[in-house]
C-alpha positions as CSV (number, residue, x, y, z in Angstrom):
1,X,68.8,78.7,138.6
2,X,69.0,82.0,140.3
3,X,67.5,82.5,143.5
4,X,64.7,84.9,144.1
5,X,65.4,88.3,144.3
6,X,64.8,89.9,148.2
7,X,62.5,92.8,147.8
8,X,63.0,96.2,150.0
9,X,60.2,96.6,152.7
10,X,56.6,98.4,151.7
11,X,56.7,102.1,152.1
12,X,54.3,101.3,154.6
13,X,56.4,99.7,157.2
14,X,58.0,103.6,157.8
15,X,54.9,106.0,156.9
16,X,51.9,104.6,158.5
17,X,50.6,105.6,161.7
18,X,49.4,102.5,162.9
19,X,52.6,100.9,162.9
20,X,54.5,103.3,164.4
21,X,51.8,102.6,167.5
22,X,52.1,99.2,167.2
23,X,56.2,99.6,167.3
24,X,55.9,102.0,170.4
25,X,53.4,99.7,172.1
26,X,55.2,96.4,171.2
27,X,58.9,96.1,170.2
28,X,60.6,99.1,171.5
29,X,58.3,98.5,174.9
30,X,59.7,94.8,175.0
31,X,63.4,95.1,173.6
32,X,66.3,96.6,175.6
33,X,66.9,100.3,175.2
34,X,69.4,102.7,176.3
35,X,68.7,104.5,179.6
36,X,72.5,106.1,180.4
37,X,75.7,105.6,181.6
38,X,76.7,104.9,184.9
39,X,78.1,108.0,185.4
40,X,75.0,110.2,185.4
41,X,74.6,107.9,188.9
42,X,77.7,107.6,190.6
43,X,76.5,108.2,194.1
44,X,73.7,106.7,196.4
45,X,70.5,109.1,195.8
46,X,71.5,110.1,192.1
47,X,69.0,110.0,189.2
48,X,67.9,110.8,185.9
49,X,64.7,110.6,184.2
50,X,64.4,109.9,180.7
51,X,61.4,108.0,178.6
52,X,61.1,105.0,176.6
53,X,58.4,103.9,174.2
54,X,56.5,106.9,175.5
55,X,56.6,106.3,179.0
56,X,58.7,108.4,181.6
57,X,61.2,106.6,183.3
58,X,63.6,107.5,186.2
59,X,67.1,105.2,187.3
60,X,68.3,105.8,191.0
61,X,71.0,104.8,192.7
62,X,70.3,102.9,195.9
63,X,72.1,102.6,199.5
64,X,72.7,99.5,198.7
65,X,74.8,100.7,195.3
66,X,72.1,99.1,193.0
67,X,71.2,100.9,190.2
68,X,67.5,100.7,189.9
69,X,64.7,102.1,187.3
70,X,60.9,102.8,187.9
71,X,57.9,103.9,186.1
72,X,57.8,107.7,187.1
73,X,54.7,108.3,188.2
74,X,53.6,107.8,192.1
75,X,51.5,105.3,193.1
76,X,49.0,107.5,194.9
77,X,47.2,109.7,191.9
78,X,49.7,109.3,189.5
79,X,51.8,112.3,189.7
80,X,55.7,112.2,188.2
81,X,58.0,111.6,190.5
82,X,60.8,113.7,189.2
83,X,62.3,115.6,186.1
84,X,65.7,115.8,185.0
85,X,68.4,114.9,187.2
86,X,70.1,115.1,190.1
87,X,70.2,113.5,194.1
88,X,67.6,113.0,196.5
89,X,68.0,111.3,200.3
90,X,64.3,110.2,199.6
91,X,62.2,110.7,196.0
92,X,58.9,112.7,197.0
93,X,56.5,112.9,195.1
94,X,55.4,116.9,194.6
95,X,52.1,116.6,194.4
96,X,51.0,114.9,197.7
97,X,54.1,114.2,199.8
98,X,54.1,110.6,199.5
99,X,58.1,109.5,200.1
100,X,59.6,106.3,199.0
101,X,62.6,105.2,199.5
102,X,65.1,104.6,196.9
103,X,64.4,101.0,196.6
104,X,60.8,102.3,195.6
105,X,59.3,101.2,198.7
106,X,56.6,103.8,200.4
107,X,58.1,105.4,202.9
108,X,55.5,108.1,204.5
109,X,52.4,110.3,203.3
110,X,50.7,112.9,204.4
111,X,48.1,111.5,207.3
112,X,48.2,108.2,205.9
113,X,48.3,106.7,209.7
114,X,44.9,107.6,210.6
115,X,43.4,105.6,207.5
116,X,42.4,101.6,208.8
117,X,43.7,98.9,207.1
118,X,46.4,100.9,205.5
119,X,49.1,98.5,204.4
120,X,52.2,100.9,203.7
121,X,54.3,97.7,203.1
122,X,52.0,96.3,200.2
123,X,52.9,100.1,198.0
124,X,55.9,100.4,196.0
125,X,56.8,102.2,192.5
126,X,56.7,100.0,189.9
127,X,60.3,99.1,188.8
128,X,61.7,98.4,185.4
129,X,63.9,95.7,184.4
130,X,67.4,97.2,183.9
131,X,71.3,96.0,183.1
132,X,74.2,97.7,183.4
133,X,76.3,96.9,180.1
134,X,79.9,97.6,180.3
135,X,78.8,100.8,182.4
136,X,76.3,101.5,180.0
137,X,72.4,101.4,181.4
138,X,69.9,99.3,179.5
139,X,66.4,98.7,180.4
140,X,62.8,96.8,179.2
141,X,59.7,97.5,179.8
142,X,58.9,94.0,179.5
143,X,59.3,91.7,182.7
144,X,59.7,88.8,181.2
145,X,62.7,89.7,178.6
146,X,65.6,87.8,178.3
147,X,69.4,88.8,179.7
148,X,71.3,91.1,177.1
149,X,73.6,88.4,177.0
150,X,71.1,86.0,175.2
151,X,69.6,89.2,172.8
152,X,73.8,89.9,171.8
153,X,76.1,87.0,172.4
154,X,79.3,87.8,173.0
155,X,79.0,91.4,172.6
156,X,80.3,92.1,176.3
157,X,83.5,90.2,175.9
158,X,84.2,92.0,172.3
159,X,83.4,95.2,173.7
160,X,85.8,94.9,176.3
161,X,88.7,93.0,174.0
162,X,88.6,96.3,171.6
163,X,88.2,98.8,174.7
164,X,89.8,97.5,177.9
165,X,90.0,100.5,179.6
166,X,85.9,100.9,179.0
167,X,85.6,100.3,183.0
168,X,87.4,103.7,183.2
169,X,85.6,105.6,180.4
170,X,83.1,108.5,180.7
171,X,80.8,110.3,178.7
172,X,82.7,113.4,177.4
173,X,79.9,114.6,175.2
174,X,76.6,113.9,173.5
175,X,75.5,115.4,170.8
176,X,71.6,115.5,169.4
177,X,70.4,115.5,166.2
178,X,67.2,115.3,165.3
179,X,65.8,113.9,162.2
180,X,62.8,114.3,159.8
181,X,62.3,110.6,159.1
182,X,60.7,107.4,160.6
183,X,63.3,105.5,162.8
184,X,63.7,102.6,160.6
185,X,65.1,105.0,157.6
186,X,67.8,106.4,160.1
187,X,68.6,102.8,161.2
188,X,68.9,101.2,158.0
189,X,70.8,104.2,157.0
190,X,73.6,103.6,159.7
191,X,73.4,99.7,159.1
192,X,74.9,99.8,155.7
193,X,77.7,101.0,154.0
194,X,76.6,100.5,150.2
195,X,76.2,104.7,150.5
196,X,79.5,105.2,152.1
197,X,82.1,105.7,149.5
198,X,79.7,107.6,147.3
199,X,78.6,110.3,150.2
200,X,81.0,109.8,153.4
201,X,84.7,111.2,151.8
202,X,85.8,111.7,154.9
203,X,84.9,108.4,156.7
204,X,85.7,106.9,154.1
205,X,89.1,108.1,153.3
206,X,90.2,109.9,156.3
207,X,89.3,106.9,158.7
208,X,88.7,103.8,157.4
209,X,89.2,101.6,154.3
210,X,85.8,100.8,152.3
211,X,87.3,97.8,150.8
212,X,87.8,96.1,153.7
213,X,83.8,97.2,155.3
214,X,81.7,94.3,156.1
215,X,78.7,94.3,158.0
216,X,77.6,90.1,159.6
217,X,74.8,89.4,161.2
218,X,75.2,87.2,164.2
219,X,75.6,83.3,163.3
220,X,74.4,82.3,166.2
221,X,70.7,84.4,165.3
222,X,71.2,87.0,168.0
223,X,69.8,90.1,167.4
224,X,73.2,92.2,166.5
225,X,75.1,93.6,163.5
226,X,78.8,93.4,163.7
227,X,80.2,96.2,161.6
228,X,84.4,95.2,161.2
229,X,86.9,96.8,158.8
230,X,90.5,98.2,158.8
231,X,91.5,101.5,159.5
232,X,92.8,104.0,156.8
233,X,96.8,104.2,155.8
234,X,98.1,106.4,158.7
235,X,99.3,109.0,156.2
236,X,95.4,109.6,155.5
237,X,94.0,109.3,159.0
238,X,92.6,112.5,159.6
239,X,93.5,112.2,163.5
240,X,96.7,110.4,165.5
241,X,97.0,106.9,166.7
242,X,99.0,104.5,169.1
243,X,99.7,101.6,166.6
244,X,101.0,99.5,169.6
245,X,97.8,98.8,171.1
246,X,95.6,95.7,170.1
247,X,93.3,96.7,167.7
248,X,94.3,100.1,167.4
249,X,93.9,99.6,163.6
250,X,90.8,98.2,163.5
251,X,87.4,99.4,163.3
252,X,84.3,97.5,164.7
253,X,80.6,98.5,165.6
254,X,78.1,96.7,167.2
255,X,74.6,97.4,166.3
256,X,71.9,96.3,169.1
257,X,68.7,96.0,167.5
258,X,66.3,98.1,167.8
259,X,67.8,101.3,168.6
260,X,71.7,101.1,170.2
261,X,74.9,101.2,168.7
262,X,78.8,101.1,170.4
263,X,81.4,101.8,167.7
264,X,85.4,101.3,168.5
265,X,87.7,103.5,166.0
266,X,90.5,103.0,164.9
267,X,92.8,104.1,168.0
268,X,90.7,102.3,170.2
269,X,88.2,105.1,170.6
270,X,84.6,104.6,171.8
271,X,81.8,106.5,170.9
272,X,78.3,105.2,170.4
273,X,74.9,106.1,168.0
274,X,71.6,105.7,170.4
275,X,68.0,106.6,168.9
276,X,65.0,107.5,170.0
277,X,61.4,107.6,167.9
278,X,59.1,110.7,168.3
279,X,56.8,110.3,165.8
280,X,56.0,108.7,162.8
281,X,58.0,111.1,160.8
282,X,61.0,112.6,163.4
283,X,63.3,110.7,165.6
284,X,66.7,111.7,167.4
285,X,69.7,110.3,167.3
286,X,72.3,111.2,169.8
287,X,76.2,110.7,169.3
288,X,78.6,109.8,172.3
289,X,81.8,110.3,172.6
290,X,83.8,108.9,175.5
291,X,87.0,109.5,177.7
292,X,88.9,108.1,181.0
293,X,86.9,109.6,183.7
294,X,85.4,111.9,181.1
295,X,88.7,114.0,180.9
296,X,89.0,116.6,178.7
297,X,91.1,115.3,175.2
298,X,91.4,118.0,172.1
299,X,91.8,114.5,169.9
300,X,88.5,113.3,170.9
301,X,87.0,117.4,170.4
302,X,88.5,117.2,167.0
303,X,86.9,113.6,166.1
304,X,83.2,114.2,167.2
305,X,83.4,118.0,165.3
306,X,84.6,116.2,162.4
307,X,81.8,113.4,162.5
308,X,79.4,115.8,163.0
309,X,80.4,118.3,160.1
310,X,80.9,115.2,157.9
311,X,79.3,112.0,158.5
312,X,76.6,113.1,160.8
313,X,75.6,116.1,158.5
314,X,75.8,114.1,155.2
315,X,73.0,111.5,156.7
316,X,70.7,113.8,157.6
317,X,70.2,114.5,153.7
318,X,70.1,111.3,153.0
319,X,67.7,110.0,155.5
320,X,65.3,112.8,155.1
321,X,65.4,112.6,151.4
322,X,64.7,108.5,151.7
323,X,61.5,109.5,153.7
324,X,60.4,112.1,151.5
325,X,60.9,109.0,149.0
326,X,58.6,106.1,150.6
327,X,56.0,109.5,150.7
328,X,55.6,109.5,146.6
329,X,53.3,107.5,145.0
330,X,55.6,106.7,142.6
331,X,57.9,104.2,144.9
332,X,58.0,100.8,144.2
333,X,60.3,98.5,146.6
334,X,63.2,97.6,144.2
335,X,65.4,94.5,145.5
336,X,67.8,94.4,147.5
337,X,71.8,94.0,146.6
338,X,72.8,90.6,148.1
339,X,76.3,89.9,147.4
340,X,77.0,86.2,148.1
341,X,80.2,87.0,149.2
342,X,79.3,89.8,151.3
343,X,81.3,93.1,151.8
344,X,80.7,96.7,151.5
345,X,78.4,96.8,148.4
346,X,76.0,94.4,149.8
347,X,72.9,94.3,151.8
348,X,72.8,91.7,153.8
349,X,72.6,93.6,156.8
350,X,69.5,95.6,155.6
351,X,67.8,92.2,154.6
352,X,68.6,91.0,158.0
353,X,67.3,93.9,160.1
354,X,63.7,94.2,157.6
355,X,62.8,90.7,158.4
356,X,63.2,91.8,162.4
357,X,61.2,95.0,161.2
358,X,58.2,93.0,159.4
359,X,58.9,90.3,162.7
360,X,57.7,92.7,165.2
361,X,54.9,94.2,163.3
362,X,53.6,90.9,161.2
363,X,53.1,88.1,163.7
């Protein structure tokens, strides 16, 4: 008897409204989410704001070395505390003069002394819990969440087997796209490589070997999608690498639901795929590429000009034609390709991450 077939998710699930609200209110304010690399705070009084799940968001770097995040918004009438980056001996709030010190703590205000019963000790901002990942910055929203190393086990330790100098490694560039499509199209999209022969030439024959593509979700139920294959025959590769080096001729990625990825190619180079949703219909995704100390390498140049031209460019048609798809009255969710023996033409990934789609939106 043949097992039931595994439909595709509802157009819904990517076009309605109410979802995306529910995502931005729910799962991407209680799941771990890029913030930055270390880097950006390398010495005490340094930080960046960015936002998550529509709130602003700003990471310092304490006196004690801590790296800390906290709502950005002052605790006096709500102004935001800062905007881009940069270092501060104290963060002030423009609006009123209220100081805090790095740790968040209220520092001073403006005639605050003469007021009675005023407890400066009892105000603080309101922090954010954050991790610092193999010198990448993660935070959630959600007090209560779980260590990273319970969400993706193992993860840290493979990381570091595939890049060992990742300790020394710095951002070298980033480079934003945005996309016309709901997050979850651009996601599955990257989480597959059913599409890959067909539209990624270059990927696939310049860089690695299709045959060899699998993409496992975690055994153990964590929430992360190993991608693993074999690098292309070095006549092919369509840059140089050091053979000698343990795993030089592999590729792996590790997807970390909902919205992170770190990818190690062939060569041992790291680069990484974060996203961030906008809208119902737009998100951005933002490609990093990586060096020691964030030196300057005409290999590396070469690599992220070629993804982008290539890979990075081909998606964008795809993804935008997909939600231009789940628009027309005329879809209907076909099922999806689950090889028992998995490899590159199957789906398992994609069933895995729609069941933690319909998970966070279907309790």
């Amino acid at each position: 008897m043949n097992a039931p077939l595994t439909q595709s998710l509802d157009a819904r699930y990517y076009t309605d409204p109410a979802i995306f609200e529910q995502e931005m209110q729910g799962l991407l304010a209680r799941t771990w989410q890029f913030a930055g690399h270390i880097a950006q705070v390398r010495e005490i009084g340094d930080y960046f704001a960015f936002e998550i799940a529509g709130e602003s968001l700003f990471c310092i770097r304490g006196r004690d070395g801590e790296i800390r995040t906290f709502y950005n918004v002052c605790q006096h009438r709500a102004h935001e505390m800062v905007t881009g980056a940069g270092n501060t001996r104290v963060v002030v709030c423009p609006y009123h003069s209220w100081t805090y010190e790095l740790s968040g703590e209220l520092r001073a205000g403006p005639n605050i002394k003469s007021v009675p019963g005023f407890d400066r000790s009892a105000i603080c901002l309101t922090s954010v819990q954050t991790e610092v990942f193999n010198g990448f910055i993660f935070v959630n929203l959600d007090d209560d969440a779980a260590p990273m190393d319970d969400w993706y086990p193992g993860v840290r330790e493979e990381i570091r087997a595939y890049v060992p100098h990742i300790d020394a490694l710095e951002p070298l560039e980033w480079v934003e796209v945005p996309e016309n499509c709901n997050w979850k199209v651009s996601i599955e999209n990257y989480s597959e490589c059913y599409h890959c022969p067909t539209n990624h030439p270059t990927f696939a024959e310049g860089v690695v070997k299709p045959e060899t593509y699998d993409i496992k979700p975690d055994e153990g139920g964590g929430y992360v999608l190993r991608h693993t294959t074999e690098c292309q025959a070095l006549d092919k590769m369509t840059y140089p690498i050091d053979m000698s080096v343990p795993h030089a001729g592999d590729y792996q990625s590790w997807f970390l639901w909902p919205m992170f990825s770190f990818q190690c190619y062939p060569g041992n180079v790291l680069n990484t795929y974060h996203w961030r949703a906008q809208g119902t219909d737009h998100c951005t995704v933002w490609r990093g590429w990586f060096t020691e100390g964030g030196s300057e390498s005409a290999v590396i140049r070469q690599l992220a000009v070629q993804d982008r031209e290539t890979t990075v460019e081909e998606d964008i048609h795809l993804v935008e034609s997909v939600y231009r798809g789940l628009k027309s009255r005329g879809y209907r969710p076909g099922p999806l390709v689950l090889d028992p023996s998995g490899g590159v033409m199957s789906e398992h990934s994609i069933a895995r991450l729609q069941q933690w789609m319909r998970e966070a939106v279907d309790p």
